[in-house]
Every structure is written in C-alpha cells, then in structure tokens.
C-alpha positions in Angstrom: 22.5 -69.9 -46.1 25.5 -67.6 -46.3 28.1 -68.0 -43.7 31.0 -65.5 -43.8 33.7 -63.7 -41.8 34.1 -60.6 -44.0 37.4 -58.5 -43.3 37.8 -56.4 -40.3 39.9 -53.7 -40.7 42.9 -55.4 -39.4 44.9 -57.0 -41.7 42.8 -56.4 -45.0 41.3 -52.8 -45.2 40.7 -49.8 -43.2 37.8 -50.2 -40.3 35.7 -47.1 -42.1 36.6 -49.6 -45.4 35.1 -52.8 -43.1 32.7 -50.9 -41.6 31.5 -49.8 -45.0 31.3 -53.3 -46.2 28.9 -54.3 -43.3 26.3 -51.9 -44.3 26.6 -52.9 -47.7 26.0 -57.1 -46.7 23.4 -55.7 -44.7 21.6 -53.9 -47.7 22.1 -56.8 -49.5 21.0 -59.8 -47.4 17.8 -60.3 -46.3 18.5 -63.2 -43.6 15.4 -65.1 -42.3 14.5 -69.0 -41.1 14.7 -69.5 -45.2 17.8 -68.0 -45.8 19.9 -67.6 -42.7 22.9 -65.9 -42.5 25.9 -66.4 -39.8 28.6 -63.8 -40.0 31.8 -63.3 -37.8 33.5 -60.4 -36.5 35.2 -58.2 -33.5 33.7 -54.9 -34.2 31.4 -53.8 -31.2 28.8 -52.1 -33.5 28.2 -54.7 -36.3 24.5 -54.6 -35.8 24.4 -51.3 -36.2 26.7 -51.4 -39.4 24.6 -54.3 -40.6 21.4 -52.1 -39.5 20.3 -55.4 -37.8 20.3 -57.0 -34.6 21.4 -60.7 -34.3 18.7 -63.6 -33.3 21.4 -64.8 -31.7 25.0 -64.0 -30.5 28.1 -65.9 -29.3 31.7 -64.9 -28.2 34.6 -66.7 -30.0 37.7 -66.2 -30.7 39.6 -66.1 -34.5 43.1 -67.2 -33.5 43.9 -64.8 -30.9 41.1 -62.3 -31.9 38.0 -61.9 -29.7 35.3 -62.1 -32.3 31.1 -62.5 -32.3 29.2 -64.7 -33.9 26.4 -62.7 -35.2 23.7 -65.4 -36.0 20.5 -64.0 -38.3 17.8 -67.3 -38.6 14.2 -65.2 -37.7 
C-alpha cells in the first residue's frame, strides 16, 4: 500500500516541477486491490498527470488547503 501526499507546487517546487512528479508516480505505480495506492492533492488534473482515474475520490482539506483524496484500490 503506498499512501502519500507528494508536493504541490506551493511551498516545495514549481507546479510544472509537481506536475512532473505526478506523471512520474503514475509511471511508476501500478495501484490495484493488491497494492493500493491513496495519494493527496489540490491540483484539478491529477488523474490526468497520474494518467489514471481514481476508484474513488473525496474532498479534504490540508490545513487551510482544499485537497482530493485520490483513492486507486481496483
């Protein structure tokens, strides 16, 4: 299981630099019901940085910061 809330181009990198690093976990992972992964963050188009759409999705909030859960379990 990988769980991770991976920077976001506020405080720690650019967004091209965060957005970068979203395609590169998607590349990477390979999320299913074996190896699920859970990743936060407030960028719009994650799925389409990841190059996957979410099994699941939920709104939070990271201190003041509206954020997704993106939840990848299929």
């Amino acid at each position: 299981m990988v769980i991770c809330n991976p920077p976001y181009g506020e405080r720690m990198l650019e967004v091209k630099e965060a957005e970068q690093l979203y395609k590169i976990l998607g590349e990477k992972l390979a999320p299913d019901k074996d190896s699920p992964a859970y990743i936060i963050s407030p960028h719009e188009e994650f799925e389409r940085f990841f190059g996957k759409k979410a099994d699941k999705k939920r709104k939070l909030y990271n201190g003041m910061m509206k954020c997704n859960l993106y939840m990848y379990f299929k």
